[in-house]
C-alpha positions in Angstrom: 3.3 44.0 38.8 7.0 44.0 40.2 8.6 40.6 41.3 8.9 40.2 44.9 12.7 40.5 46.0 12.4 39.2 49.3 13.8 35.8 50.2 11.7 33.3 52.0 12.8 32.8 55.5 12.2 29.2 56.8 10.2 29.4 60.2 9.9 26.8 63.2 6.5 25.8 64.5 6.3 28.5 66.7 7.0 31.1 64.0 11.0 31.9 65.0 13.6 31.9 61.9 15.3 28.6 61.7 18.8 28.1 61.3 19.8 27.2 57.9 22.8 25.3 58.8 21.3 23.0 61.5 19.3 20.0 60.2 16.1 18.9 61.3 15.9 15.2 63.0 14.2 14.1 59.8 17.3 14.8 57.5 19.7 13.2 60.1 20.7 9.1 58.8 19.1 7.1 61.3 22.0 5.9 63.1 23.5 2.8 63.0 22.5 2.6 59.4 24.0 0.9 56.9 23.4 2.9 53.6 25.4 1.0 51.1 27.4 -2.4 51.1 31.5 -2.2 51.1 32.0 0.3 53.6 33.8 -2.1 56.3 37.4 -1.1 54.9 36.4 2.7 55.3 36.3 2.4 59.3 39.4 1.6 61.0 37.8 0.1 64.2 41.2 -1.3 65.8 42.0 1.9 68.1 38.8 1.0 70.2 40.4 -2.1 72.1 42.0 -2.7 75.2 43.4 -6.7 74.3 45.4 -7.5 71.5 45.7 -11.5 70.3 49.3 -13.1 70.4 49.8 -15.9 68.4 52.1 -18.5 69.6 53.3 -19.8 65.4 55.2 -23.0 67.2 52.2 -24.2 68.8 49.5 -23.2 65.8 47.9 -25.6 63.2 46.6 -23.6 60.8 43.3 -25.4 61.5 41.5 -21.8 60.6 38.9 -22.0 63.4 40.1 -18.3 64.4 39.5 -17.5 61.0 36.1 -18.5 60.6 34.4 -17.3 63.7 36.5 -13.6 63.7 33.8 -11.2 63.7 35.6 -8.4 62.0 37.4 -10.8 59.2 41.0 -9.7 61.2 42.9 -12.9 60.9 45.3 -12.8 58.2 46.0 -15.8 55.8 48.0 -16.7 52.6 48.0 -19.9 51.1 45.5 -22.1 53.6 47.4 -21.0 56.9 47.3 -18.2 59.5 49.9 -15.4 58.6 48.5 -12.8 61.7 45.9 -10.1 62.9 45.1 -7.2 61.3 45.1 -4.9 63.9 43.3 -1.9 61.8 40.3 -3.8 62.5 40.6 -6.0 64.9 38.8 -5.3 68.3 40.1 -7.7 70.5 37.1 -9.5 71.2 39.5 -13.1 72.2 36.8 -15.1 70.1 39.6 -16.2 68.5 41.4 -17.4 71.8 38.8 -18.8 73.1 37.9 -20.8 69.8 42.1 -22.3 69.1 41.5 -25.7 69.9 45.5 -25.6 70.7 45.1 -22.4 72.4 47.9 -20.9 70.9 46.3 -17.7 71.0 46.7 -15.4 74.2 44.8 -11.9 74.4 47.2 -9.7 76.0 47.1 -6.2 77.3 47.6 -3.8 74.7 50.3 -1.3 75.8 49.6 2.1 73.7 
């Protein structure tokens, strides 16, 4: 008996070939998925934003507020007090403005 030396063509439901190099919806990663923990610093979110916070160092107190409530963990610190944004990953929300109990943060129009 000789071996078959046909290759087996993958057929859609209604008996067409199927392209090999498109994926069905059941192999696609559901989006908005987070597969594995850590992968924050891989996506540089910062270029989405139209506002960009402006600290006003005479008038701050380093009372960390902005800190703690910043969504994307943006405010930079060293040493207990408030050192400035990271702008790779900041969106500019303004939580943090709007949180300064001395408001010395202003969002301001980000000129690209």
């Amino acid at each position: 008996m000789k071996a078959s030396t046909q290759k087996k063509v993958n057929k859609d439901s209604k008996g067409k070939q199927a392209s090999p190099q498109k994926k069905g919806w059941k192999s696609i990663p559901m989006g908005g998925l987070i597969e594995r923990g850590g992968t924050a610093k891989e996506y540089k979110t910062g270029e989405w934003r139209t506002f960009i916070p402006v600290r006003d160092e005479a008038k701050c107190i380093n009372c960390m507020i902005c800190w703690v409530y910043c969504p994307d963990s943006s405010i930079k610190t060293q040493d207990g007090k408030m050192t400035g944004f990271d702008m790779d990953y900041c969106k500019g929300c303004g939580i943090c403005a709007s949180v300064c109990p001395v408001k010395c943060i202003k969002m301001e129009k980000e000129e690209k």
